[in-house]
Jmol script that loads the backbone (N, CA, C; Angstrom):
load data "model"
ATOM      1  N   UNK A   1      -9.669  -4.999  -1.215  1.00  0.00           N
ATOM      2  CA  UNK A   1      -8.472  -4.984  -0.361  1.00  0.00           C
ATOM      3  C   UNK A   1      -7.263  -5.505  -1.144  1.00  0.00           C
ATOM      4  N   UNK A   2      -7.404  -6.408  -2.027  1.00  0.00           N
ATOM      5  CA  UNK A   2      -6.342  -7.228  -2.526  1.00  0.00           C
ATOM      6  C   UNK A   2      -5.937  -6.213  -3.802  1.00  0.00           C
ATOM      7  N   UNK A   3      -7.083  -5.777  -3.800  1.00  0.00           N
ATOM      8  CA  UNK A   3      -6.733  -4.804  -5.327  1.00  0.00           C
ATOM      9  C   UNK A   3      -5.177  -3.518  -5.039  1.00  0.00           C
ATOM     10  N   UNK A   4      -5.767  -3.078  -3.666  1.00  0.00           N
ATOM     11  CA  UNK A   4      -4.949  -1.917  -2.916  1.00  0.00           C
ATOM     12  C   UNK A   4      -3.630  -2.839  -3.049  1.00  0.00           C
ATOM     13  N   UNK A   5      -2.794  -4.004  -2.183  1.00  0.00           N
ATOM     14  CA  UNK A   5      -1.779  -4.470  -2.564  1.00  0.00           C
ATOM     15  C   UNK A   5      -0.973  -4.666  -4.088  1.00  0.00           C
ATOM     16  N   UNK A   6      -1.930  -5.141  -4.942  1.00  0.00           N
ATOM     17  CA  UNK A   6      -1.697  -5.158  -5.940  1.00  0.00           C
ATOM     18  C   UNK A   6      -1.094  -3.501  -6.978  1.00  0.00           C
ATOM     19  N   UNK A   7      -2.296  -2.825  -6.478  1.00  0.00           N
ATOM     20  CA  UNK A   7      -1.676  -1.584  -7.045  1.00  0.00           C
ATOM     21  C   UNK A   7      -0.687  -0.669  -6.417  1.00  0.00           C
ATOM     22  N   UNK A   8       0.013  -1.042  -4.905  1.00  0.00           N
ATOM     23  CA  UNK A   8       0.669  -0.415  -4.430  1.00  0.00           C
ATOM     24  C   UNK A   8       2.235  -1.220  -4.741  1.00  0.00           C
ATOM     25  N   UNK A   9       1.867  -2.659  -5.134  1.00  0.00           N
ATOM     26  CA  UNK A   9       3.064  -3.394  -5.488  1.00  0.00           C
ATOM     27  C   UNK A   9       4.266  -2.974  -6.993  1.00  0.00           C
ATOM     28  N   UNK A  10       3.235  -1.704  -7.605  1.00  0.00           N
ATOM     29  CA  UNK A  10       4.064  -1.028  -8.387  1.00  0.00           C
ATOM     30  C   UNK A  10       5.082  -0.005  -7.633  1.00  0.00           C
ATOM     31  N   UNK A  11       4.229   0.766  -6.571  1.00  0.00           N
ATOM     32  CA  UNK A  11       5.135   1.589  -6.216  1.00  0.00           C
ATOM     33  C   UNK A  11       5.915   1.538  -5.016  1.00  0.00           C
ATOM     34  N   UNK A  12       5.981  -0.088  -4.608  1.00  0.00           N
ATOM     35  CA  UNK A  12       6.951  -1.076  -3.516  1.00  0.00           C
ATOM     36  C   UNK A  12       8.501  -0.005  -4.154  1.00  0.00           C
ATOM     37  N   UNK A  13       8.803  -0.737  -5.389  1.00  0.00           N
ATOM     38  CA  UNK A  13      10.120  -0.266  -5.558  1.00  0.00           C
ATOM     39  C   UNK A  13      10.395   1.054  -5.898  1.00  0.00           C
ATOM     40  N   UNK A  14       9.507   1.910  -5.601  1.00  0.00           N
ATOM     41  CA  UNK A  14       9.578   3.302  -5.757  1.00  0.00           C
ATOM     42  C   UNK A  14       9.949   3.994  -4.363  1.00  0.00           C
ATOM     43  N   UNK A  15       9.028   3.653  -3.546  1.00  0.00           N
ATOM     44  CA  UNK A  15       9.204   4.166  -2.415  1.00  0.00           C
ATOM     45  C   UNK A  15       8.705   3.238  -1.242  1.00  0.00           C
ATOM     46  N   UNK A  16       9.341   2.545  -0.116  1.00  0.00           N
ATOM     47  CA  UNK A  16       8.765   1.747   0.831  1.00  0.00           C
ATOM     48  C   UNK A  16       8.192   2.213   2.079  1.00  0.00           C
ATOM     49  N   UNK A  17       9.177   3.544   2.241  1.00  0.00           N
ATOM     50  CA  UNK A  17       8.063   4.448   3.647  1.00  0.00           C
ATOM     51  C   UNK A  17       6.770   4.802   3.198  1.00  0.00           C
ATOM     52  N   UNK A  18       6.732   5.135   1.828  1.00  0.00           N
ATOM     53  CA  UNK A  18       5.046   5.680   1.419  1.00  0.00           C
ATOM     54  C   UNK A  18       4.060   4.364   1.377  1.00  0.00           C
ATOM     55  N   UNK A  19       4.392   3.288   0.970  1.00  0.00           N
ATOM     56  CA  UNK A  19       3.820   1.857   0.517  1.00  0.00           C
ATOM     57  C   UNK A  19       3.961   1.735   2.133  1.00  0.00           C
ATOM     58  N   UNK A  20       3.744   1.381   2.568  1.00  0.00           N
ATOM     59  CA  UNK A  20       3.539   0.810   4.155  1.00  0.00           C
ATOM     60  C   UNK A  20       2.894   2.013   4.881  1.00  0.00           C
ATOM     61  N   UNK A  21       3.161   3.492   5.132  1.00  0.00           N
ATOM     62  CA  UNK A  21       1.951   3.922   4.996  1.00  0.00           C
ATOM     63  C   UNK A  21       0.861   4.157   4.483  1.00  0.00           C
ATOM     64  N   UNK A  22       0.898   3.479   3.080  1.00  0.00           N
ATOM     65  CA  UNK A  22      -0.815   3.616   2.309  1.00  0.00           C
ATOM     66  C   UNK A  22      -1.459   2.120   2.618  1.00  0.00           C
ATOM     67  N   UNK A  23      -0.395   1.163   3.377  1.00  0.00           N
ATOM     68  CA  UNK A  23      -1.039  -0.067   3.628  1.00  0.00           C
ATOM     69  C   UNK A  23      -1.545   0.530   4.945  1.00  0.00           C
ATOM     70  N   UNK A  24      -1.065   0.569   6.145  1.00  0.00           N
ATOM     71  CA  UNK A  24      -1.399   0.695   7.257  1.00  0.00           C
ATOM     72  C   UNK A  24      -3.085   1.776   7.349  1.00  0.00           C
ATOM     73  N   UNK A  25      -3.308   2.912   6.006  1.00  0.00           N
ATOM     74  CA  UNK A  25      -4.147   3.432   6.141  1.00  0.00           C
ATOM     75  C   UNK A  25      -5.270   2.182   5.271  1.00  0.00           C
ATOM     76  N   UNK A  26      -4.732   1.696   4.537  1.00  0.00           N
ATOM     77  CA  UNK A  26      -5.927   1.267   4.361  1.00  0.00           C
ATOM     78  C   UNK A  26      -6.178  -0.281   5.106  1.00  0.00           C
ATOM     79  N   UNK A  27      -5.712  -0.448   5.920  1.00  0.00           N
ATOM     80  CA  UNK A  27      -6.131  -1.809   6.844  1.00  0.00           C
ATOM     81  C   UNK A  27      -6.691  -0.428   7.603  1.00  0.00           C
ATOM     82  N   UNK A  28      -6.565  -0.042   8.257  1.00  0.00           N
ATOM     83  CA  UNK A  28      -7.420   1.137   9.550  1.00  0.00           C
ATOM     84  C   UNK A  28      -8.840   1.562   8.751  1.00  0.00           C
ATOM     85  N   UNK A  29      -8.799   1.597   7.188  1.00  0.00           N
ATOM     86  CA  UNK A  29     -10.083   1.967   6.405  1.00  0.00           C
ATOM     87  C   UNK A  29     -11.152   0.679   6.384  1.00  0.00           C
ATOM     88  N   UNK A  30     -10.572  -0.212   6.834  1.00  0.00           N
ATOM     89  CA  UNK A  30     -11.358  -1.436   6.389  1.00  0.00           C
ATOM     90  C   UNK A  30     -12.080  -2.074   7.785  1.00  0.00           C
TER      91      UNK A  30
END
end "model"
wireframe off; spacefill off
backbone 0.3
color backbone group
């Protein structure tokens, strides 16, 4: 789980609508 934050914390400043939907899917995966 912590790994998913970590690797999505690259693409925070890329894009924040996509990063909060790949969080929200993966809390619903878990």
């Amino acid at each position: 789980m912590l790994n998913v934050f970590f690797d999505l914390d690259g693409t925070l400043l890329d894009s924040q609508s996509g990063i909060i939907q790949s969080l929200q899917h993966a809390l619903t995966e878990t």
